[in-house]
C-alpha distance (Angstrom), angle and dihedral (degrees) to the residues before:
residue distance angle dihedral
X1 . . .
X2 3.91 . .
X3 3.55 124.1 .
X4 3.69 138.5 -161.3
X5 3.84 107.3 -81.8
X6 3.68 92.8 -122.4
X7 3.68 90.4 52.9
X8 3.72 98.2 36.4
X9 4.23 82.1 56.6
X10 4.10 90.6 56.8
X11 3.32 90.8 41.4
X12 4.19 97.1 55.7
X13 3.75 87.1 42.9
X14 3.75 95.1 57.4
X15 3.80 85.4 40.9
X16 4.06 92.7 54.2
X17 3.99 83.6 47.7
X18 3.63 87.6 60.5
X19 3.81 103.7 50.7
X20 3.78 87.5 39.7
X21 3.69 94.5 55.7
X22 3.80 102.3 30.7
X23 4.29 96.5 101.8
X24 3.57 98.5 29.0
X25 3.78 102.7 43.0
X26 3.81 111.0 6.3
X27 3.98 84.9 -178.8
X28 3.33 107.5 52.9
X29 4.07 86.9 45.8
X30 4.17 92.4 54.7
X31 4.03 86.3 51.5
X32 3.70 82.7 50.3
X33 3.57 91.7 49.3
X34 3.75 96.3 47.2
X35 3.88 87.9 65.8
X36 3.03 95.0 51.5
X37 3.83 93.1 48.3
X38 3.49 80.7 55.9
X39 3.87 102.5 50.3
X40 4.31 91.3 45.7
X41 3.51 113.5 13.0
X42 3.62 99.1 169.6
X43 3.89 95.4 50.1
X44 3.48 102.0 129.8
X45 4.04 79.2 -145.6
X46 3.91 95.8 46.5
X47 3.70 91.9 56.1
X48 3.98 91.7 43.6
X49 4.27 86.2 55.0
X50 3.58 93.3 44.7
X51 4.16 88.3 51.1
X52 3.72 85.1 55.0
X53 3.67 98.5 44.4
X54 3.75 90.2 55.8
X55 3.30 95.6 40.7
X56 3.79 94.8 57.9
X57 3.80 86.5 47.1
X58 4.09 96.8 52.2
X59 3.66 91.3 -109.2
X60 3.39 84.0 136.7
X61 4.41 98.8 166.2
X62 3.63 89.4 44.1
X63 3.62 95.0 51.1
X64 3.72 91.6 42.5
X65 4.17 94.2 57.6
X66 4.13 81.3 38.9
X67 4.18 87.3 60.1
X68 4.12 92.8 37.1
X69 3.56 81.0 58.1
X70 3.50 106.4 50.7
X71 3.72 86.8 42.2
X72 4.33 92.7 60.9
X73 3.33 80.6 51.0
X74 3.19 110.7 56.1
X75 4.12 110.1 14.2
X76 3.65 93.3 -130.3
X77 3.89 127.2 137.3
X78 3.70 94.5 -157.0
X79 3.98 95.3 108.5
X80 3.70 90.8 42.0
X81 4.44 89.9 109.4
X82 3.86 90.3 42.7
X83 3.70 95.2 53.4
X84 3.81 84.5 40.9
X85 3.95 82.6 55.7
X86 3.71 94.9 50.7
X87 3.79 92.6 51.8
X88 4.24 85.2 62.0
X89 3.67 84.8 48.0
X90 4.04 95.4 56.7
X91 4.23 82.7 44.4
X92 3.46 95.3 -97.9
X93 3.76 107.2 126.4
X94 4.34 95.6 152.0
X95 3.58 87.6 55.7
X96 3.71 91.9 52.6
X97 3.84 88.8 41.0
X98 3.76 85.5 54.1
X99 3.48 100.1 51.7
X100 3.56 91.4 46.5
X101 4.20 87.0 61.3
X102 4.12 81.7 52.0
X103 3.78 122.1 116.7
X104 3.85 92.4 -120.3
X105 3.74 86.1 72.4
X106 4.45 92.4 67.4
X107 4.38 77.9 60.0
X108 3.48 94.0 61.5
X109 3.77 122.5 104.0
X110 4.00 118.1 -124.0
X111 3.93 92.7 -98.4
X112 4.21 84.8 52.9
X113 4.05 98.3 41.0
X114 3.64 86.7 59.9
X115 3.87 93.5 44.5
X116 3.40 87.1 59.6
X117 4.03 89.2 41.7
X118 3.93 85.8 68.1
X119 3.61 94.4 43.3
X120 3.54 88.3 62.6
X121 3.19 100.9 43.2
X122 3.98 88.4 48.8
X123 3.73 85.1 53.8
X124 3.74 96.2 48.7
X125 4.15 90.1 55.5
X126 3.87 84.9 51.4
X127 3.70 92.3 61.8
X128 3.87 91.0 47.3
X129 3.79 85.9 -100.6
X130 3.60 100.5 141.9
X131 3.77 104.9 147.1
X132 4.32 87.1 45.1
X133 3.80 81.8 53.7
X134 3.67 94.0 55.9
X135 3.60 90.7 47.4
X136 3.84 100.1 49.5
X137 3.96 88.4 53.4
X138 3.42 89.5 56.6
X139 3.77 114.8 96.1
X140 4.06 147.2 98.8
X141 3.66 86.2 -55.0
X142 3.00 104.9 64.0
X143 3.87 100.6 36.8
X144 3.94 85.8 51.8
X145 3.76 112.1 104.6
X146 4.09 86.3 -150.4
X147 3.70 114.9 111.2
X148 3.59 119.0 -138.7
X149 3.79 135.8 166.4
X150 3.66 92.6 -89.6
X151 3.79 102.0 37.1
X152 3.99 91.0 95.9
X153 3.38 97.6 62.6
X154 3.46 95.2 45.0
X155 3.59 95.6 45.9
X156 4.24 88.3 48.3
X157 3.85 88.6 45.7
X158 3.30 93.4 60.3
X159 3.67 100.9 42.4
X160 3.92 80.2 49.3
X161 4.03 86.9 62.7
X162 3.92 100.9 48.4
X163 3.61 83.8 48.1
X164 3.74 93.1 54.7
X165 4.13 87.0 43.5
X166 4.38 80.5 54.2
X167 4.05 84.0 -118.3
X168 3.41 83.4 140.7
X169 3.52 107.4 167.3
X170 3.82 93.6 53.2
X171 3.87 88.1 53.3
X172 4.01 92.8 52.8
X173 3.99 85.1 50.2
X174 3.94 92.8 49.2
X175 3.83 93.5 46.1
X176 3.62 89.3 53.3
X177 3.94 86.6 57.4
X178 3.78 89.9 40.0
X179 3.99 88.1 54.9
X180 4.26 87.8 44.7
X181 3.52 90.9 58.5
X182 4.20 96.4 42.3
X183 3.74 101.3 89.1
X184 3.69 82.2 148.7
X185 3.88 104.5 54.5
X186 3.89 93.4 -123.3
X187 3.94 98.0 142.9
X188 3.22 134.6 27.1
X189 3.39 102.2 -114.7
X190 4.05 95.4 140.7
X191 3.89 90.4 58.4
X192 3.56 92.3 53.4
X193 3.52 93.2 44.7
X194 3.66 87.9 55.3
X195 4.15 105.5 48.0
X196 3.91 74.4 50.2
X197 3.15 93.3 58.2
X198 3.77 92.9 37.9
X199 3.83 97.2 -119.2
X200 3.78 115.8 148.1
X201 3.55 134.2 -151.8
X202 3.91 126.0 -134.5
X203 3.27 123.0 -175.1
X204 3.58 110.0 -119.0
X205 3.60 102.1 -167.4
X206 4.26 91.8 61.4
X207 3.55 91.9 91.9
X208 4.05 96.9 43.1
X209 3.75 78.4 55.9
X210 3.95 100.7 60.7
X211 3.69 90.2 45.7
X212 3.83 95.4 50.7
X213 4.12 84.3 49.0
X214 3.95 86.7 46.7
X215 3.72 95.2 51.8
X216 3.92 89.5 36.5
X217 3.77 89.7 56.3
X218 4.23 92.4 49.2
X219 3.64 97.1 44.2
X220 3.91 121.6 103.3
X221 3.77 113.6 -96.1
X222 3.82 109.9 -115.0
X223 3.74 127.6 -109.8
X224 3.44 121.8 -74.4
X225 3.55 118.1 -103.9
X226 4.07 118.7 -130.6
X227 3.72 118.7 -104.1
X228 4.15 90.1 -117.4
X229 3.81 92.7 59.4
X230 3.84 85.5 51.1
X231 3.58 93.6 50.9
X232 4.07 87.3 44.6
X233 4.46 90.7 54.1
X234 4.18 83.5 49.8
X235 3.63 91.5 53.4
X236 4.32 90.8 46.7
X237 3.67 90.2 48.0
X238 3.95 98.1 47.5
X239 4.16 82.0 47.2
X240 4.00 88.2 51.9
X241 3.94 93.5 47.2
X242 3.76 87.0 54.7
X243 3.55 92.1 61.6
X244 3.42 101.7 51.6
X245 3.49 113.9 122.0
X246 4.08 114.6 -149.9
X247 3.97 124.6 -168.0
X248 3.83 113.0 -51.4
X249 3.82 100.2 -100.3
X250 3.98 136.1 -165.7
């Protein structure tokens, strides 16, 4: 669906916000999403954004009818593991194990058959299933030696399971292949490696800390500042508050 360049341009700015803000600030990106929502409601896109957005905010129904949407739209199976996910978040794990036995799974790429791999496996250990868990993460996968962008997940799911089944010793060898295959920090696999392991962290900056507020406490108190340079900073700040710029809105 086109839409009216001016439109189409708040639209993609809202939509920018979104992805921007999605890790960082999960709220401010679903308010971000809502205008857009707003703006182009049936944008395939739009309703794929605001899926996300309430997703990543545990809006779990909302981002479920967001994905349904997207997927009338559009035809595509692609969201078919996160709407499998968002059925586990509303307490649902048999209908996410259900859909995960469903035909649209065969027209998933590799990257979204193992997606869905997880999903099952997440719904198994919400049923109390932990052994079926183990056993549904087990595949080509995860044997392979190849590295791709989901293998750390996989790799920490399943040392996640064996854990959970107190096989502890496997699940200290598979988070040490989880953290190989992490170049990008996205677990954290080293943590769990280390309460393993028994290794604790102190923060070595506590002390510094006391002493700064020690030597904060005895220092001289600096000069006052006049009553006309006060009245000048209220002025700057009102000025800066003016220039704010908030999310692009209808």
């Amino acid at each position: 669906m086109s839409l009216p360049k001016t439109l189409a341009e708040d639209v993609a700015r809202n939509l920018v916000m979104v992805a921007r803000l999605l890790d960082e600030d999960p709220e401010q990106a679903y308010a971000y999403s809502r205008i857009a929502l707003r703006l182009a409601s049936r944008v395939a896109a739009v309703r794929e954004a605001a899926g996300f957005a309430a997703y990543a905010t545990q809006k779990y129904a909302e981002a479920l009818a967001e994905f349904r949407a997207s997927r009338r739209m559009t035809g595509s199976v692609e969201l078919w593991p996160v709407m499998a996910d968002c059925e586990r978040g509303l307490g649902r794990p048999e209908r996410a194990m259900a859909m995960a036995g469903e035909p649209e799974v065969q027209k998933l790429d590799k990257a979204g058959q193992v997606e869905m791999r997880l999903v099952a496996a997440g719904a198994r250990r919400d049923m109390g299933q932990i052994d079926a868990a183990i056993v549904t993460l087990q595949s080509s996968e995860l044997a392979s030696s190849a590295v791709h962008p989901w293998t750390p997940r996989l790799r920490y799911a399943y040392a996640d399971a064996l854990l959970a089944a107190g096989r502890e010793d496997e699940a200290r060898e598979w988070f040490g292949k989880a953290l190989e295959a992490d170049k990008d920090g996205s677990t954290d696999a080293s943590d769990r490696l280390a309460e393993l392991d028994g290794v604790e962290f102190v923060d070595a900056l506590g002390d510094d800390d006391e002493d700064a507020a020690t030597s904060s406490a005895a220092a001289p108190a600096a000069p006052a500042v006049s009553d006309d340079l006060d009245e000048e900073d209220d002025e700057d700040d009102e000025d800066d508050e003016d220039d704010e710029d908030g999310p692009v809105k209808a």
